[in-house]
C-alpha positions in Angstrom: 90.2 110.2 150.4 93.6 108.0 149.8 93.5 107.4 153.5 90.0 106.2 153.4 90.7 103.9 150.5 94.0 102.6 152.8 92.3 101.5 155.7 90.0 98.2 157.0 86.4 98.4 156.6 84.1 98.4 159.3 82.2 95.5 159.9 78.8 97.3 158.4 80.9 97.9 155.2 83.0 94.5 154.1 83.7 95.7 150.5 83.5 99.3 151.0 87.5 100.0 149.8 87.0 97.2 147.0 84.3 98.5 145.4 85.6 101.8 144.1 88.9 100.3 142.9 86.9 97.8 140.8 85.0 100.0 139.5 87.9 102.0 138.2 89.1 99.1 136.8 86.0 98.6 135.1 86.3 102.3 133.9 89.7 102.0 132.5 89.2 99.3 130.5 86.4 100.3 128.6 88.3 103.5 128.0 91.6 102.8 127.7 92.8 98.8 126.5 89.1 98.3 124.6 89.7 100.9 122.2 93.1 99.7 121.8 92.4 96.5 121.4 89.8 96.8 118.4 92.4 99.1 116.8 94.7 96.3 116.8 92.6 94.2 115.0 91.9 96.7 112.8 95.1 97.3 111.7 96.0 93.5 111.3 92.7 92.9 109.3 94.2 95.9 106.9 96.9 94.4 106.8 96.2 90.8 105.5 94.4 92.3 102.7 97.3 94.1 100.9 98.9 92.5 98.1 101.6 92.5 95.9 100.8 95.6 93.3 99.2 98.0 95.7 99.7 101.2 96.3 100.7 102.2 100.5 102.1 104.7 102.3 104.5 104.1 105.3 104.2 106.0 108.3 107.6 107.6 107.2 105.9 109.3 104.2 107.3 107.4 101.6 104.6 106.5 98.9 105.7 102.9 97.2 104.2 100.0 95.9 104.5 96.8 97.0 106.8 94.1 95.1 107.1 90.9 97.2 105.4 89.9 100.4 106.7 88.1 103.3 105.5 86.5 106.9 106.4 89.9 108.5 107.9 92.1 105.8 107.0 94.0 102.7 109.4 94.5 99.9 108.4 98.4 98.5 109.3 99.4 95.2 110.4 103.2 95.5 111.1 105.3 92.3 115.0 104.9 93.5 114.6 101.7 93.7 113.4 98.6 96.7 113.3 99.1 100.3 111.9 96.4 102.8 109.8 97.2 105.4 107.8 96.0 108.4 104.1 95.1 107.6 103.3 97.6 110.6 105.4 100.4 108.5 102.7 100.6 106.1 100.0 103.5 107.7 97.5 103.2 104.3 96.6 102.1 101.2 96.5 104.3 98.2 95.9 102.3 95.2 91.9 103.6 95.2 92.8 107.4 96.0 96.1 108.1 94.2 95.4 104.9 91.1 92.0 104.8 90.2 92.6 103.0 87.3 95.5 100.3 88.9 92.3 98.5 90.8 89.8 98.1 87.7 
């Protein structure tokens, strides 16, 4: 099959080794980088909401809420005391689940 793909086409079949590689092309990205993609945006769009006095969790497990925010960090209030983190450390927001009350 590889050697197929590897050699010239015949003159009744000009895009006959073109063809399949585009089409897994076509394949991986609609499987692969799309996904991805709209995860990404996702996660930024999440990210723009938070602000200063809710609740997150980072992906490292700590539970903290957040203090200050800057361009690209987030300054966490532990129960130890502050920690600053990267905007793309916080994993979720728990102000709704864990403090009902810190939203109304």
């Amino acid at each position: 099959m590889l050697f197929q793909l590897l050699q010239t086409p015949t003159a009744g079949q000009p895009f006959g080794g073109i063809l399949p590689m585009l089409l897994i092309m076509v394949v991986f990205f609609f499987f692969m980088i799309w996904p991805q993609m709209r995860k990404q945006k996702k996660a930024k769009a999440y990210l723009s909401v938070l602000k200063k006095g809710d609740h997150v969790v980072t992906t490292g497990g700590f539970h903290a809420k957040i203090s200050q925010i800057t361009d690209t960090h987030f300054i966490l209030e532990l129960e130890e005391g502050k920690i600053k983190a990267e905007k793309t450390a916080v994993s979720m927001e728990m102000t709704m689940v864990a403090y009902p009350k810190a939203k109304a």
